[in-house]
C-alpha positions, 0 to 999 in steps of 0.5 A, a space after each residue: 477428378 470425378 470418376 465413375 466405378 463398375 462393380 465386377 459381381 456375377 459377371 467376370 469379363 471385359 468382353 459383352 458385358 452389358 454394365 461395364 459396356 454402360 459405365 464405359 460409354 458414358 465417358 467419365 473414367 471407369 475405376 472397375 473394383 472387385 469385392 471378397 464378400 466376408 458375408 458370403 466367404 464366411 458361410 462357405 464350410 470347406 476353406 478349400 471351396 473350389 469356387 472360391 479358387 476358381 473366383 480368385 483366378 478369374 479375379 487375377 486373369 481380369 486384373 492382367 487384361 485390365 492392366 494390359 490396356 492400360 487400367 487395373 482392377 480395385 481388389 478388396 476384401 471385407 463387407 461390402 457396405 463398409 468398403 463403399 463407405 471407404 470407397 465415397 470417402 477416397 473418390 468423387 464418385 460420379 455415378 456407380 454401375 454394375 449388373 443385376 444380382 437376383 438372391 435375397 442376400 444380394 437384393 438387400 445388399 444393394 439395396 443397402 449400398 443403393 441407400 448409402 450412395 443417394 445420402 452421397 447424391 451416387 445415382 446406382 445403375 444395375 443391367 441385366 447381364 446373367 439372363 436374357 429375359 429377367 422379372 416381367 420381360 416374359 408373361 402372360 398376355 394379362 401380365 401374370 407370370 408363367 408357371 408352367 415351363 413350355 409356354 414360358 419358352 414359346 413366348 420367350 421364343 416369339 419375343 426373340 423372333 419379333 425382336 429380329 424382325 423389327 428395324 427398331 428396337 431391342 435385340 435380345 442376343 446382341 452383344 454389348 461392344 465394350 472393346 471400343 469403350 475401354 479407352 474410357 476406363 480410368 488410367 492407373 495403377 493401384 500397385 497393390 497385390 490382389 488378397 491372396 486365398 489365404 488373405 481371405 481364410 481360402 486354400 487352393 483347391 485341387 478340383 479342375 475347373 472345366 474349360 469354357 471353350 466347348 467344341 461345336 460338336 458338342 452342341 450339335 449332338 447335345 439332344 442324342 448325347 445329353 442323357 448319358 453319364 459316361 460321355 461327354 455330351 453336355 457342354 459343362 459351363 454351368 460354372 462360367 454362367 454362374 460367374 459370368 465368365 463366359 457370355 450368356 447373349 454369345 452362347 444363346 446366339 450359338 445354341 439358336 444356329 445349333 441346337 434347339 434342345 440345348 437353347 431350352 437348357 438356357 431358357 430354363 435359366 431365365 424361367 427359373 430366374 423369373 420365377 425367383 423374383 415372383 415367388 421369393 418364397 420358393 427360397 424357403 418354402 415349397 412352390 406349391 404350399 400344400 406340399 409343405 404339409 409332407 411329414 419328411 423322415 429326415 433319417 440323419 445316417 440315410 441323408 450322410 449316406 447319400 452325401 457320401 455315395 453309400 446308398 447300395 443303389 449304384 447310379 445314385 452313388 456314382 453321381 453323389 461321388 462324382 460330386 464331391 470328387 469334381 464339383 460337377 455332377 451330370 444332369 440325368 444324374 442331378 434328377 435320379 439322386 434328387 428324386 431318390 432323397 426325396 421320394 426314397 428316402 423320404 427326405 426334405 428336398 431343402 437337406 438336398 438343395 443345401 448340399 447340392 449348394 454346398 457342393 456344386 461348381 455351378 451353383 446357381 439359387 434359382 436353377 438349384 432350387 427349381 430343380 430339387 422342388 420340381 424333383 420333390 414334385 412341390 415346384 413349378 412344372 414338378 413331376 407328379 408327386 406318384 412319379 418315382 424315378 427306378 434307380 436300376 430302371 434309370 441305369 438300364 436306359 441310361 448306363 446299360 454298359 455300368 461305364 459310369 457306376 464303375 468308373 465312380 464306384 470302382 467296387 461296386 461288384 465286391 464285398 466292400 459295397 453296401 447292401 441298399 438301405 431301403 427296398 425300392 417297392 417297399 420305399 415307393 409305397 411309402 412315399 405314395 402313402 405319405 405324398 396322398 396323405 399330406 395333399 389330403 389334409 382339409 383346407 388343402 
């Protein structure tokens, strides 16, 4: 029996999800398959990542929902190239279906698999799911990229409104129906388990993964509470876009009718995704190349110092803490930590980006490169490079109570805490000097 097959990656839901809805409506029975990347796990440090339990997790809850109707999830474990040779030789694999994905590692990855299906006569259908608006959807009117934030969303604005006034043609924010379709997906059991966290070199980790169900007054007050550690004003689903467990298109259409600042949240997403395929160099590089000529310190015991919240500096401590304690850490905070690395410290932004990568629930390539190169001052849209976050400035307007130091950095009033490791004007002139210095070179 010919059979097509949908590929769960970076999209881990039946509900609005625009490949599957594709591989369903075409007819053919849809085997759905999940692959454990050995590539990808194999570079993860901490074999307790919490992203890879709360991975194994959604894997299990798709896998119940897929059999509920009456089908099952294919869950395997290896190199992706090797398992679809495996999978080509086991099936008659009419087409292949999945959603696209946007770092360099997984572009040639599929490119690679794309190349190994055609020798098989297996057209690769890729759809846009994880954004709104991706690659050249959004540009100029000369069709160059933007660079600059705030006119990337005014058009993006403008095309969501045109979209909604004509009769014809996309509409952006809808949704994909697929439930309709599901009588289309293949009708078995593969009666095998999924490979268990251990199978795949994992423990269970004992962080606690936020909820995707965010009351709507979250949203509402979003752009009063946003900016304020110690509550609860951010809607904390950056782990469920990163994995599609959540819908992008369900919650732009949400934020549209509820709160214009968190709408440009999203947005930012997309710009930054934009970006990524424009720029691919900004993964290892500075934006702005010139910026690649600052001569970083790189001191190793300061950069484990700020890792582990040891910094004397008590909102850049309880931010880096709050890190490894949960997985998360809360934007305002994201800015001031980065900025202090980086201007502070005098340390390459890439050190920070790594970490933040390493250790953050929603880790995501482009937003986490595009925020530490425009803390850095080197990306797109950056801060100035002369602009230097105050540390106790920013808890001053930000954490005036010490709610959030206190609770992340319990001894922050006694003896046990650390002296600062460098002083703040002192540290600022330094950066001011070596920031004009670097930007000063000839041919610059």
């Amino acid at each position: 029996m010919r059979i097509n097959i949908f590929w769960f990656r970076r999209d881990l839901r039946l509900n609005d999800n625009a490949g599957l809805y594709h591989s369903l409506k075409n007819g053919i029975p849809v085997l759905p398959i999940f692959i454990f990347d050995i590539q990808i796990l194999s570079e993860l440090p901490d074999k307790t990542d919490a992203r890879v339990s709360f991975i194994h997790s959604s894997i299990s809850d798709l896998k119940n929902e897929l059999i509920a109707v009456g089908s099952d999830l294919d869950v395997r474990y290896g190199n992706p190239v090797e398992i679809w040779e495996d999978l080509i030789g086991e099936h008659q694999i009419n087409e292949v279906y999945a959603n696209h994905d946007y770092d360099s590692y997984s572009i040639n990855r599929d490119n690679e698999i794309k190349n190994i299906l055609k020798k098989n006569n297996i057209p690769f259908n890729t759809f846009k799911d994880h954004v709104i608006f991706e690659k050249e959807e959004v540009v100029k009117q000369d069709g160059n990229p933007y660079t600059v934030f705030t006119p990337y969303k005014k058009k993006w604005l403008e095309k969501i409104a045109l979209s909604k006034k004509r009769e014809e043609g996309p509409l952006y924010l809808q949704s994909y129906h697929t439930k309709k379709y599901l009588h289309n997906l293949l009708k078995f059991n593969i009666l095998n388990h999924i490979p268990s966290l251990d199978d795949i070199g994992f423990k269970k980790s004992k962080i606690i993964i936020p909820g995707k169900i965010v009351p709507d007054k979250i949203i509402i007050k979003y752009h009063e509470n946003r900016d304020f550690p110690s509550s609860s004003g951010t809607s904390r689903l950056g782990i469920h876009f990163r994995f599609g467990t959540v819908s992008i298109r369900e919650k732009a259409n949400k934020a549209m009718n509820l709160n214009p600042t968190y709408l440009s949240e999203l947005i930012w997403r997309d710009f930054y995704n934009m970006i990524l395929y424009y720029f691919p160099y900004v993964e290892k590089s500075a934006f702005r190349p010139q910026y690649n000529y600052i001569k970083w310190r790189n001191d190793e015991n300061e950069f484990e110092a700020w890792c582990q919240g040891r910094t004397g500096y008590p909102i850049v401590d309880a931010g880096m803490r709050e890190l490894l304690a949960t997985g998360f850490m809360h934007n305002r905070v994201r800015m001031i930590t980065a900025s202090f690395l980086t201007k502070h410290l005098l340390i390459d932004w890439r050190w920070g980006e790594s970490w933040f990568a390493e250790k953050l629930l929603d880790y995501d390539l482009a937003s986490n490169n595009g925020g530490w190169q425009w803390a850095a001052g080197c990306g797109t849209d950056a801060a100035p490079y002369f602009r230097i976050f105050s540390p106790d400035a920013q808890t001053k307007k930000f954490d005036k109570s010490k709610e959030y130091i206190e609770k992340w950095v319990p001894e922050v009033h006694s003896d046990q805490y650390p002296d600062p490791i460098v002083d703040h004007r002192k540290a600022r002139e330094r950066c001011l000097e070596t920031y004009k210095k670097a930007l000063s070179k000839p041919n610059v």
